[in-house]
C-alpha positions in Angstrom: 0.0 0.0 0.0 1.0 3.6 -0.6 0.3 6.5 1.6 0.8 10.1 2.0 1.4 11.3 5.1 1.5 14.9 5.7 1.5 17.5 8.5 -0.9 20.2 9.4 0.2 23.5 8.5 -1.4 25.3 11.5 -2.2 23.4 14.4 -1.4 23.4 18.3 0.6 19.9 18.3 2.0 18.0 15.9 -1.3 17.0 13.7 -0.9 14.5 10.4 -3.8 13.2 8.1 -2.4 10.5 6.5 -4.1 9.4 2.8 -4.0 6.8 0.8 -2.5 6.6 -3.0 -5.4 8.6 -4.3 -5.0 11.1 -1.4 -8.3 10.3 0.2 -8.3 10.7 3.9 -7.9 7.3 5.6 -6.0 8.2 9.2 -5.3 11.1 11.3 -2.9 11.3 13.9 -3.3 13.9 16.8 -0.6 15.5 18.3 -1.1 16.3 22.2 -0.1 20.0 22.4 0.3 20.2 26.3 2.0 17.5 27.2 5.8 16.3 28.5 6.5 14.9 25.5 5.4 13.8 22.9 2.2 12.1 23.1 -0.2 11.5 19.8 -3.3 9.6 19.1 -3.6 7.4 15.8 -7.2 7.3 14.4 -9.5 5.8 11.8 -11.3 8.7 10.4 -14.2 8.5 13.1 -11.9 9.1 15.8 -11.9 5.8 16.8 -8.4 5.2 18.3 -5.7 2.7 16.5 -2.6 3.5 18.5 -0.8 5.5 21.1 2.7 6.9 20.6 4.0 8.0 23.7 8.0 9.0 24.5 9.4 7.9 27.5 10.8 10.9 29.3 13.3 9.0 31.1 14.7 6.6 28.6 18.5 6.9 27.6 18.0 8.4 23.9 14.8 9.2 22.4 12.6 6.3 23.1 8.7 5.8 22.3 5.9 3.3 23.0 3.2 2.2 20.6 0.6 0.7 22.1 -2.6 -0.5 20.9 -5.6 -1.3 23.2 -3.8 -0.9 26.0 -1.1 -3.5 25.3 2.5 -2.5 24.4 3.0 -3.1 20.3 6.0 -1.8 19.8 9.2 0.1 21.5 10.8 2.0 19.2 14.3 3.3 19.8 16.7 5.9 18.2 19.9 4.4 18.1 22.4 6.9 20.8 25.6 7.0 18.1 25.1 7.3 14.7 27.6 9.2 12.6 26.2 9.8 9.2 22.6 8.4 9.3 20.0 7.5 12.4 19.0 4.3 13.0 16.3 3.2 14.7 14.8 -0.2 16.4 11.1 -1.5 16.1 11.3 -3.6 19.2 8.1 -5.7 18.8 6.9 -8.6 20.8 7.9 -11.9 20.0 10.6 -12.7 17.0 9.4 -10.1 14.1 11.4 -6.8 15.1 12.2 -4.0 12.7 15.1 -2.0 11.6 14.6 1.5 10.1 17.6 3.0 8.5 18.1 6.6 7.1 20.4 8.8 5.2 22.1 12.0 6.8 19.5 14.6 6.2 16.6 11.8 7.6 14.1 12.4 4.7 15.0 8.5 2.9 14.6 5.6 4.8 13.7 1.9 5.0 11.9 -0.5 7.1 13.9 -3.8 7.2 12.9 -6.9 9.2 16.0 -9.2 8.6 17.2 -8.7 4.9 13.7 -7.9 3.9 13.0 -4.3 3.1 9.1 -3.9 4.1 8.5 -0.1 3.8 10.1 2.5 2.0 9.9 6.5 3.4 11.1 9.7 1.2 10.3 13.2 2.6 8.9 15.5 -0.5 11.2 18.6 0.0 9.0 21.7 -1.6 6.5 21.7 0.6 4.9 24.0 3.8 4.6 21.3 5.8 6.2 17.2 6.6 5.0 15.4 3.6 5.7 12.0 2.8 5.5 9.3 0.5 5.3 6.0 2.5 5.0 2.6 1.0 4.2 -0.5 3.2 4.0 -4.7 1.8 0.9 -5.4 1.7 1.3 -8.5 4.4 2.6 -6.2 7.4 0.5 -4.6 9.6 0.1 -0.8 8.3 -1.2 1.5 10.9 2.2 -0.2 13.6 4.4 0.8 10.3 2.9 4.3 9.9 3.3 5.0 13.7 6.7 4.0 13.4 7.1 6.3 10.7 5.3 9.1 12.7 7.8 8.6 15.8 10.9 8.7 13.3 9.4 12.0 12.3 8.8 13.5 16.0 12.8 11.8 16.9 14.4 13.3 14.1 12.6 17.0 13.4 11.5 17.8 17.4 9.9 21.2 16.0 7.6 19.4 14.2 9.0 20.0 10.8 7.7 23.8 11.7 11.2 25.4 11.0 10.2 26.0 7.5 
């Protein structure tokens, strides 16, 4: 699946409306505005909630937790000393964790689990606001793979892409 996800111009926190190929509305993702933190909800279109992304303030490096229903789904983790490129671990439970891997500037990356490259991210540069393209395999779950994608975004640009 393709998707496009793209930040709010104006908004209190860090707001995204993610679309789908076609660029019809199919998640939004609300951005807690006073909170320590950062703390956003991920939602069908009727508000109903998918995920939680939540940082852990007292984690050594930028750390976050997905959960879904109340149950942890995922931990994911900025790797502390990375020279020329961030990486980052999708710790998930049981055997299936991910690997996401960018260049210098952050706006191309992958999702790997093992040798298997299972989303692709690239940041459009010309535009007001974060956009972009994101493209998942069909057989992994989408909305922990766009949350993921959403916390790379919050780790790597902390002013919320707003320095534009």
């Amino acid at each position: 699946m393709r998707y496009i996800m793209k930040q709010k111009l104006l908004s209190w926190g860090d707001d995204f409306y993610i679309k789908d190929e076609n660029e019809h509305d199919v998640y939004f993702v609300d951005g807690k505005a006073f909170s320590f933190g950062d703390q956003l909800s991920f939602q069908d279109l009727n508000g109903h909630e998918l995920a939680y992304i939540r940082q852990q303030l007292f984690a050594w490096g930028k750390t976050y937790e997905i959960t879904r229903n109340g149950a942890v789904a995922a931990i994911v983790k900025k790797e502390l000393f990375a020279l020329f490129h961030h990486r980052f671990t999708v710790d998930v439970p049981g055997p299936d964790d991910l690997e996401a891997e960018g260049d210098f500037m952050d706006h191309e990356y992958t999702f790997r689990r093992g040798d298997r490259v299972v989303a692709t991210v690239s940041k459009q540069w010309f535009s007001w606001t974060d956009t972009y393209g994101i493209e998942i395999a069909d057989d992994e779950d989408q909305v922990l793979i766009l949350a993921s994608a959403v916390v790379v975004d919050q780790a790597c640009h902390p002013d919320g892409g707003k320095r534009h």
